[in-house]
N, C-alpha and C positions, 0 to 999 in steps of 0.2 A: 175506501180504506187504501193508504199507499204501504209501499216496500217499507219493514222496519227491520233490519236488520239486526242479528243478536247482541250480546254483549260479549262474546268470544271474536265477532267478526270488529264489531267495532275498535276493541282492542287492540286487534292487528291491525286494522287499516290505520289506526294512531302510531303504533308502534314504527311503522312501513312508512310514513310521513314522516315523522322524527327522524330518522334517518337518513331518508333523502334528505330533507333541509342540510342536517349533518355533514352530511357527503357534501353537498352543494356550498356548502360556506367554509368549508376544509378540516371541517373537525370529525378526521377520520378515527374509526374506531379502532381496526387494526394497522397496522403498519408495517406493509414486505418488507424488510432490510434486502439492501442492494449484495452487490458480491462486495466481500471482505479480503483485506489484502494478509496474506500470509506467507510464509518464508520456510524453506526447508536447508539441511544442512547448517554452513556457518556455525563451525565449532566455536573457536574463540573470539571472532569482532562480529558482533550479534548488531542486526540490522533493527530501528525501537520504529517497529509496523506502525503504530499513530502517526510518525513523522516522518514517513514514507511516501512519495510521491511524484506523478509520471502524466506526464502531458501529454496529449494526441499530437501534441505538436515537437516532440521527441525530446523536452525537457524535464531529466530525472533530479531532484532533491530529495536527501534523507539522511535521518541521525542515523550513525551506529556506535559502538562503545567496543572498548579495547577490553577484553576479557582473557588478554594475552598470559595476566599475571606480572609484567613488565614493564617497561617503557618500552614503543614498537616506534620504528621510522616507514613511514608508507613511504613506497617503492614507486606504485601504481594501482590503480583501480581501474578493472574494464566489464561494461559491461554491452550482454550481447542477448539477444531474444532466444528463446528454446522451440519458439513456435511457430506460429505464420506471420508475425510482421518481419520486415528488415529491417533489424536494430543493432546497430554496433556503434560504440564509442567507449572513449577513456575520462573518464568525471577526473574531477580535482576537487582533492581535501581540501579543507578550511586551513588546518594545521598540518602538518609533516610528523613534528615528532608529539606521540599521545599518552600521556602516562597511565599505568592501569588503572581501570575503573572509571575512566575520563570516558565523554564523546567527544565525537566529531561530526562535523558538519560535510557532506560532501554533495557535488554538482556536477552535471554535464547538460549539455547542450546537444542541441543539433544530431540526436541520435537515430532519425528517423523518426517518418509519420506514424500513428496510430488513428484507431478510430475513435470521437468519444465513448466513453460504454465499452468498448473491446476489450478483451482479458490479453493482457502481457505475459508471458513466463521468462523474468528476466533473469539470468544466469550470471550474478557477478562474482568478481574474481579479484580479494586485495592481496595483493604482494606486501611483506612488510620486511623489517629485519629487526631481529631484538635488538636492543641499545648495549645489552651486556655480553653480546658477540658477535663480532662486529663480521661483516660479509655471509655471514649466513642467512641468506633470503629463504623465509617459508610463504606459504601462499595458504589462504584462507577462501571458500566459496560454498557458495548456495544459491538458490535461485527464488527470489520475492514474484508470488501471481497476485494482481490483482488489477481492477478495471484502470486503461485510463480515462484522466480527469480533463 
């Protein structure tokens, strides 16, 4: 007479197979979500976190939107790291003048390396001026964390 194992054990050892196959051909069951990008501060020109984005190799792209209430003239935009990379630089809008409730596109380069995977705490800073008074420069800022890409 050989080993017959239960119907509890065989169960599991089915179960324990199907799974590894699973695993092994990428049909994973659960799925960690990585770090997510998020943003604090930024009262009126809100940064839209999906199209948000930052290379290890120091190139920042992202929409934000004029929540001024006005038409704004971007002055400048700079941003600079909060944390352990050395990150500084000044991006350039798509547009200069935004009207409310519009986006904007903005870019910079060359801001410094990062790691892939690394978490960023960028600290940006847009200068603007309302269109309906002119010379009066206010500044807007918050700082976007999230891994780069």
């Amino acid at each position: 007479m050989g080993f017959k194992p239960s119907f509890k054990a065989s169960v599991f050892i089915g179960v324990v197979v199907v799974l590894i196959v699973w695993w092994f051909i990428g049909l994973y069951i659960v799925t960690i979500p990585g770090p997510v990008i998020t943003s604090t501060g930024f009262a009126k020109i809100k940064p839209q976190l999906a199209r948000v984005s930052f290379t290890s190799r120091g190139e920042f792209s992202g929409v934000f939107t004029n929540g001024v209430g006005t038409t704004i003239e971007i002055k400048g935009i700079y941003l600079e790291d909060e944390g352990y990379w050395n990150i500084s630089c000044q991006a350039v809008p798509d547009i200069k003048l935004i009207e409310s409730g519009k986006t904007f596109n903005v870019r910079a380069e060359n801001c410094g390396l990062g790691e892939h995977g690394g978490i960023y705490n960028l600290k940006v800073r847009v200068d603007y001026e309302l269109i309906d008074a002119e010379g009066d420069t206010k500044t807007d800022s918050g700082t976007i964390r999230g891994p780069f890409e």
